[in-house]
BATILUM-953719 format. One record per residue (C-alpha): residue number from 1; x, y, z. Coordinates in steps of 0.25 Angstrom, whole numbers, plus 2048, in hexadecimal, padded with zeros to 3 digits. Layout:
<sites>
pos  X  Y  Z
NUM  X  Y  Z
...
</sites>
This chain:
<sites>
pos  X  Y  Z
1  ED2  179  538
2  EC6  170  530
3  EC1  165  539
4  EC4  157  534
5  EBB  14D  530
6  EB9  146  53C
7  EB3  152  543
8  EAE  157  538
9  EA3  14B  539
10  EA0  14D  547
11  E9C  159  545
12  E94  159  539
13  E8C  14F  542
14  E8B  158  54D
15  E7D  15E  546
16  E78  151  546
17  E7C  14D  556
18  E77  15C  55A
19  E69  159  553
20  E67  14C  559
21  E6B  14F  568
22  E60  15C  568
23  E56  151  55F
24  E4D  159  555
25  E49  151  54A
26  E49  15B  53F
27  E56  161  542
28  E5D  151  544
29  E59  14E  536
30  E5D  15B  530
31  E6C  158  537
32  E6C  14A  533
33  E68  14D  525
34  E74  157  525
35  E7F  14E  52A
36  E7A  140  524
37  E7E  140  514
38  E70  13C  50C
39  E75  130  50A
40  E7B  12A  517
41  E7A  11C  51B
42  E73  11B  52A
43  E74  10E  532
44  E6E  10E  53F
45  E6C  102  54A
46  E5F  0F7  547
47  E56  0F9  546
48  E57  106  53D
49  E63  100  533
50  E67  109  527
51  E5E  115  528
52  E5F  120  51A
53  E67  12A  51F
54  E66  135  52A
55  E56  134  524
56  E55  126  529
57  E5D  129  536
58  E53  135  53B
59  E46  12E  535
60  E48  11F  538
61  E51  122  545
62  E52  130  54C
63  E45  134  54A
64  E3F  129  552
65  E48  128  55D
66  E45  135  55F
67  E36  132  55E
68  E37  129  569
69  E41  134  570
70  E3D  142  56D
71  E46  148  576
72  E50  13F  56E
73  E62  146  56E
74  E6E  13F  56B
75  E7A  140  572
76  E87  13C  56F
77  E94  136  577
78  E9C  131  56C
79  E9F  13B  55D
80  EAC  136  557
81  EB0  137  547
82  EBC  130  542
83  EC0  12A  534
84  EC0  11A  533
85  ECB  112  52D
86  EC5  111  521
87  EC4  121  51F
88  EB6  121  523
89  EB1  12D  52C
90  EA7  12C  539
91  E9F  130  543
92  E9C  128  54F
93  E92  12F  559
94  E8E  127  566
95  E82  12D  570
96  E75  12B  574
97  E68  12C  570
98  E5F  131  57B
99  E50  13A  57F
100  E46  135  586
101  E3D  127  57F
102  E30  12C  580
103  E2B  123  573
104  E2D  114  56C
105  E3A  114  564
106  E3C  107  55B
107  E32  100  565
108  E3A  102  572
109  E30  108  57D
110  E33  117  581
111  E39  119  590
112  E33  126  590
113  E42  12A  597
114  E4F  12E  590
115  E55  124  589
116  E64  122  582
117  E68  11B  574
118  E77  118  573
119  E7B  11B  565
120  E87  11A  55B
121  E86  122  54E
122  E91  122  543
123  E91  12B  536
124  E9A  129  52B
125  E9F  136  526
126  EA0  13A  517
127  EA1  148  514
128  E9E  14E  51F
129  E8F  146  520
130  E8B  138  525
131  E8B  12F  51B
132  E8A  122  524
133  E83  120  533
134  E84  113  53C
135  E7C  114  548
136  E7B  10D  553
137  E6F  110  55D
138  E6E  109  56A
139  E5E  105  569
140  E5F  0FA  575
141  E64  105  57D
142  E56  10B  57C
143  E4E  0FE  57D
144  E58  0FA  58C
145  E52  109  590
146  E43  106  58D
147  E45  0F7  592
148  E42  0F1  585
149  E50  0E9  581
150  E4A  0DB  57D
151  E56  0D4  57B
152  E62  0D0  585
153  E66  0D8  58E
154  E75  0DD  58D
155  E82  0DA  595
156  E88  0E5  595
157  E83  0F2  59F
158  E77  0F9  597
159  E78  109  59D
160  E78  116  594
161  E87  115  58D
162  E8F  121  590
163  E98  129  587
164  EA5  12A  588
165  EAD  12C  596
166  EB6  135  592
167  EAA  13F  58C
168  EAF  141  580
169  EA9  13A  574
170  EA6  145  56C
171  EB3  146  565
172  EB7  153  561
173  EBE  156  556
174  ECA  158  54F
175  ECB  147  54C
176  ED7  142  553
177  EDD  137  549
178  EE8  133  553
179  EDF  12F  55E
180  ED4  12A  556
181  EDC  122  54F
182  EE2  11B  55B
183  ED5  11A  562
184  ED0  112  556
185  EDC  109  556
186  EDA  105  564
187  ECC  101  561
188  ED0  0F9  555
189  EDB  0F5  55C
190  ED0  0EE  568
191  EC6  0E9  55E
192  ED2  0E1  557
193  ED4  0DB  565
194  EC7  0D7  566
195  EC8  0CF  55C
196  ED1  0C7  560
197  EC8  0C2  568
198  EC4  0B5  560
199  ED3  0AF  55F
200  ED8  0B5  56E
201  ECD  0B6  576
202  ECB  0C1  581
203  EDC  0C5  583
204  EDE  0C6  574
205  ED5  0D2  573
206  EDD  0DB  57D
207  ED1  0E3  583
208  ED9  0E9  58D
209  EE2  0EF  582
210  ED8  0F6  57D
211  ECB  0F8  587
212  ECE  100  593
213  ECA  0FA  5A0
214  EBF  103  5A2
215  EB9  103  594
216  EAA  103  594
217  EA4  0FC  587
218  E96  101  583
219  E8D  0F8  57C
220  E80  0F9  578
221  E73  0F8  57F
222  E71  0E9  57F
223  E80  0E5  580
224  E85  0F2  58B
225  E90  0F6  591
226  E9D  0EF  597
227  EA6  0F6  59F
228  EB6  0F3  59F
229  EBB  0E6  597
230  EB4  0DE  59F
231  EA7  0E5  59C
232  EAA  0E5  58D
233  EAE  0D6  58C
234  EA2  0D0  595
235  E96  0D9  591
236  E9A  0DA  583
237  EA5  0D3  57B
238  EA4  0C5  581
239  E96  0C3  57F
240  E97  0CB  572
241  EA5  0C0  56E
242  E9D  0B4  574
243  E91  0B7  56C
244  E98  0BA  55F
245  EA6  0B5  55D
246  EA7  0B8  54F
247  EA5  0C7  551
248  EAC  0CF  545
249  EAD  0DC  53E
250  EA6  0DF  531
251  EB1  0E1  529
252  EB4  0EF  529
253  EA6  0F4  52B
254  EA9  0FB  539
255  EB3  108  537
256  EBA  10F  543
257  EBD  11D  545
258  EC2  124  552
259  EC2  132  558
260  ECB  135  562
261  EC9  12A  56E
262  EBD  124  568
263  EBA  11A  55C
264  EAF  114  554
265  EA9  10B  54A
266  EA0  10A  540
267  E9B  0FC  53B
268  E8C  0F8  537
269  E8F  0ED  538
270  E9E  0EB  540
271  E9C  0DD  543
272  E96  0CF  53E
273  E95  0C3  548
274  E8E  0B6  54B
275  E85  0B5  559
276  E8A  0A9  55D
277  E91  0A3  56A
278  E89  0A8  577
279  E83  0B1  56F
280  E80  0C0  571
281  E77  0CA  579
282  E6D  0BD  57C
283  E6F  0B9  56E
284  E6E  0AB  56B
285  E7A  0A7  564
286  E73  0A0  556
287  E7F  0A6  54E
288  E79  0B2  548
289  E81  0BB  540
290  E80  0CA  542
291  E86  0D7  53F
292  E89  0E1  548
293  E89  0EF  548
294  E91  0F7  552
295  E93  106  553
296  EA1  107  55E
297  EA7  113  566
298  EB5  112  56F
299  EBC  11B  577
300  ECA  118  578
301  ED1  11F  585
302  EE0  11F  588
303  EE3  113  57F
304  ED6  10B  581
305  EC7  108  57D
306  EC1  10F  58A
307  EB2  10E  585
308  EAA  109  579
309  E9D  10C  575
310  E97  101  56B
311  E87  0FF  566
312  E85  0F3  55F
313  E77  0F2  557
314  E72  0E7  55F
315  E64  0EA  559
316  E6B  0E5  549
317  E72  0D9  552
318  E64  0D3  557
319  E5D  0D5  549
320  E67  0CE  53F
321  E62  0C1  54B
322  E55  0C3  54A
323  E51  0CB  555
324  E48  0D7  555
325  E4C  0DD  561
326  E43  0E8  560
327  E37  0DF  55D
328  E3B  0D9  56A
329  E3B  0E6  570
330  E2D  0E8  56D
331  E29  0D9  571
332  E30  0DD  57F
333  E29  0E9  580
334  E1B  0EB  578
335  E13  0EC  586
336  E1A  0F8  588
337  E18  0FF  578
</sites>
């Protein structure tokens, strides 16, 4: 029986996870070569942007991180393909970028001890190749471990984010449509409560329909972790609705897609807003408008959101204010360069 598309993706980037987990730079940029079509459009986090192609994402990206980390792997927790509503087919890969930091990497001081890089990577799949990649990696996570964050600390618990409980992210195949698609319902289903918000406040959204009690929100470094409802609410989604009540989508630019218990989205950008109100992350609310890029993993269990994994470009969200945030890092930390 022939595989059907879905799996069909995960596997042909399986070369490419393979070479980057046992990193070898000649053999990395021979799989990505393979897998990327010649002309693929490659968006990675600030301060990288739109690179050309897998050419740009080993010379201008990988190899240097591996510079700084010789002993450099990837692992993944999170390997997931569905199709969005619109008929477009992804990837979505969640993991860590780890080895030990034994050189400067876009100015942040080497530890000289193992470090972690949370990162989501999605590819949009067109015959059989990646014709599109958004990628988030989670540089503030490196600068917390070199004690070299130069902005606000975060509310939320800062720690090494897990993958999933139930050990199961990497989704084997055949696709299951019946539960994918009713995993991406419920997820729809929640981020329509959350919107109402602005006309019903707090009981209007319905959290507890749809979050279980024990859920634990990821967030990126700079923001972190809450645990339960009341962990997401008060580390995360009140400072986040205080600071910018005008929050919305894009306009169809984020796309969901699910695989069995767990969901994703795309979106560079997936929101717009105004920094106003209190203000955010030590922000000062002088009505700046932004757009924000947010890569997003769930994990629904019996019925309910039991964890979401989110990285926000919070590097893109300081610049379009004004604020170089790694030329504040090397301000911090010059004595020590």
């Amino acid at each position: 029986m022939k595989p059907d598309n879905h799996t069909m993706h995960k596997a042909a980037l399986l070369p490419m996870r393979r070479a980057l987990y046992d990193f070898d730079p000649v053999t990395v940029k021979a799989r990505l070569t393979d897998v990327f079509h010649p002309s693929a459009k490659v968006h990675l986090a600030c301060p990288f942007e739109d690179l050309d192609g897998a050419t740009g994402l080993f010379g201008q990206a990988l190899a240097p991180l591996h510079q700084a980390i010789p002993d450099l792997e990837r692992r993944d927790t999170i390997v997931v393909a569905g199709p969005s509503p619109e008929g477009v087919d992804w990837v979505g890969c969640c993991g860590y970028y780890t080895g030990t930091f034994v050189r400067p990497w876009l100015d942040i001081p080497p530890t000289g001890h193992q470090v972690a890089m949370r990162f989501h990577e999605f590819y949009r799949m067109e015959g059989g190749k990646v014709a599109e990649m958004q990628a988030l990696w989670d540089i503030p996570e490196v600068m917390l471990q070199a004690r070299a964050w130069p902005m606000a600390p975060a509310l939320g618990r800062e720690w090494q984010v897990p993958g999933p409980a139930t050990q199961d992210g990497l989704v084997q195949g055949p696709w299951n449509q019946e539960a994918s698609v009713a995993s991406r319902q419920l997820v729809l289903d929640m981020l329509a409560g959350l919107s109402r918000y602005a006309a019903g406040g707090v009981a209007a959204m319905e959290l507890e329909k749809y979050w279980h009690p024990r859920c634990n929100w990821y967030g990126p470094s700079g923001i972190g972790t809450g645990r339960g409802i009341a962990g997401f609410r008060n580390w995360h989604q009140i400072p986040f609705l205080n600071g910018m009540p005008d929050r919305q989508g894009t306009g169809g630019k984020g796309e969901f897609f699910a695989d069995g218990d767990f969901v994703a989205v795309s979106g560079w950008p997936n929101m717009r807003a105004t920094i106003t109100g209190d203000g955010w992350m030590g922000i000062a609310p002088a009505g700046q408008k932004i757009t924000m890029r947010s890569l997003d993993f769930w994990r629904c269990e019996n019925g309910l959101i039991r964890e979401n994994w989110v990285l926000v470009d919070l590097l893109h969200v300081y610049k379009q204010i004004g604020v170089d945030v790694l030329a504040r890092l090397r301000e911090f930390n010059k004595a020590r360069m």
